[in-house]
N, C-alpha and C positions, 0 to 999 in steps of 0.2 A: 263796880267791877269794870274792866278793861277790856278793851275789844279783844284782848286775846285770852282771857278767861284765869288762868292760873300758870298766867308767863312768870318766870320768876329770875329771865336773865335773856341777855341781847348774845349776841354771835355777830362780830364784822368779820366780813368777806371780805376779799380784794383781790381779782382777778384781771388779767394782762389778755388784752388783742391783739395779738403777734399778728401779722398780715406780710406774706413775701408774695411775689409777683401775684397771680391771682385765688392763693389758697392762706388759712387760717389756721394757727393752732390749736388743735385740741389734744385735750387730755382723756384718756380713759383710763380711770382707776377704782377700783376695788374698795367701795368703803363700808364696813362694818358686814362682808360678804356679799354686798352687791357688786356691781358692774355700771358705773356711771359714766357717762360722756359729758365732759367738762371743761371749762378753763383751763387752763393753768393757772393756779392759784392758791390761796388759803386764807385761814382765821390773822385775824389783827393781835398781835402782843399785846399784852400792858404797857406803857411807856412808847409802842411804837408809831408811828406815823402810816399814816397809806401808801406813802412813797417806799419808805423804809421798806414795809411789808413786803411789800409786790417785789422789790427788787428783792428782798430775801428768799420770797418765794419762788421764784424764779430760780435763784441760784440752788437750791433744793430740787425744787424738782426737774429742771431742768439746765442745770449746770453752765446757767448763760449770764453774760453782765446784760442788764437791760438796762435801755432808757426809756421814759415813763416820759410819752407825752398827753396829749387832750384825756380830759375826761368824756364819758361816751356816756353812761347811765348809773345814776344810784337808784335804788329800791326805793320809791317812792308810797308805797302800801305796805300794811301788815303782811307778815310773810310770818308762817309756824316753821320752825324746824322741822327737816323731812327726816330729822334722826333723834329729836328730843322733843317728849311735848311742851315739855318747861321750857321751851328756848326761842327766841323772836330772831327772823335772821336779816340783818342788813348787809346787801351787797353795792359794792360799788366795782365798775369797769372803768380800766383807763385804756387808750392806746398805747403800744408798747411801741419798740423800735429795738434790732438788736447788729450792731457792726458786725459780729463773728458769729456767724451760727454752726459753724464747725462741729463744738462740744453736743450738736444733736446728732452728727453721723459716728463721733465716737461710741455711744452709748450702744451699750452689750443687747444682743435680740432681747425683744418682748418679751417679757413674761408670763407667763400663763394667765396672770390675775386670778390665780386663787386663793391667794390670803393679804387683809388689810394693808394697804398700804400700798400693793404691786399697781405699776402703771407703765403705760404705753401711751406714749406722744407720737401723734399724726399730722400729717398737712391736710386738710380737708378741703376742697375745691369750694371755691364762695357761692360757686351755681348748684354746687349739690346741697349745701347745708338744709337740713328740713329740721324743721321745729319738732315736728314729731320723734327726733331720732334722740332729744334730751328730754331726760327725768324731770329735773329740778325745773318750778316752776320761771325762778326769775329770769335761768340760761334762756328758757324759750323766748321771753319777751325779747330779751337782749340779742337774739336771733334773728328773732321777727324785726327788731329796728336797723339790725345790718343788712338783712334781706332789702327792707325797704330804703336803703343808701347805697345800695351800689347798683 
């Protein structure tokens, strides 16, 4: 048996460090009727690359051309799905970079976040970020190793 008992499928992740002058992006969205603080980000394609991914997701959820530079942290442990118990989740974080962030002040008011899918993107101050303030376990690590880089 396997350390993760009755896995029976992987999940990649692939999430962008947006960074402008001294704040971060985050996402808070609604997933399966929760209220998550998160990346910007999401699941890997069949066929598609990391690169690929992130700049698509990006453009999804937040309407922006990115450039995808350094890698910052993959998932280096067993991680369980916080939303499947059949599912092993592998993340990886790059740093992003984006020329025009315009297409963030066009975007219509927040949403309530009450049903799948609604999200609301913030600037989060790099001195406020608290580990405690994310669900997902890998976000915290990946918080705790920005905390301790800047």
């Amino acid at each position: 048996m396997t350390k993760g008992g009755n896995i029976e499928a992987f999940t990649i992740r692939v999430y962008g460090l947006l960074f402008k002058d001294d704040h971060l992006l985050l996402s808070k969205e609604n997933i399966y009727g929760n209220v998550y603080l998160k990346f910007p980000g999401g699941g890997l394609e069949f066929g598609e690359g990391t690169i690929d991914c992130l700049k698509r997701e990006f453009q999804e959820e937040c309407d922006l051309d990115i450039q995808v530079g350094d890698h910052f942290y993959t998932t280096e442990n067993f991680v369980p799905s916080a939303f499947s118990s059949k599912m092993q989740v592998m993340s990886i974080y790059y740093k992003v970079s984006c020329k025009d962030l315009s297409p963030l002040l066009k975007r219509a008011k927040s949403p309530e976040l009450k049903k799948h899918g609604d999200q609301e993107l913030i600037w989060q101050k790099i001195t406020a970020l608290k580990e405690s303030d994310f669900d997902l376990p890998i976000d915290k690590l990946v918080i705790r190793k920005i905390i301790e880089t800047k």
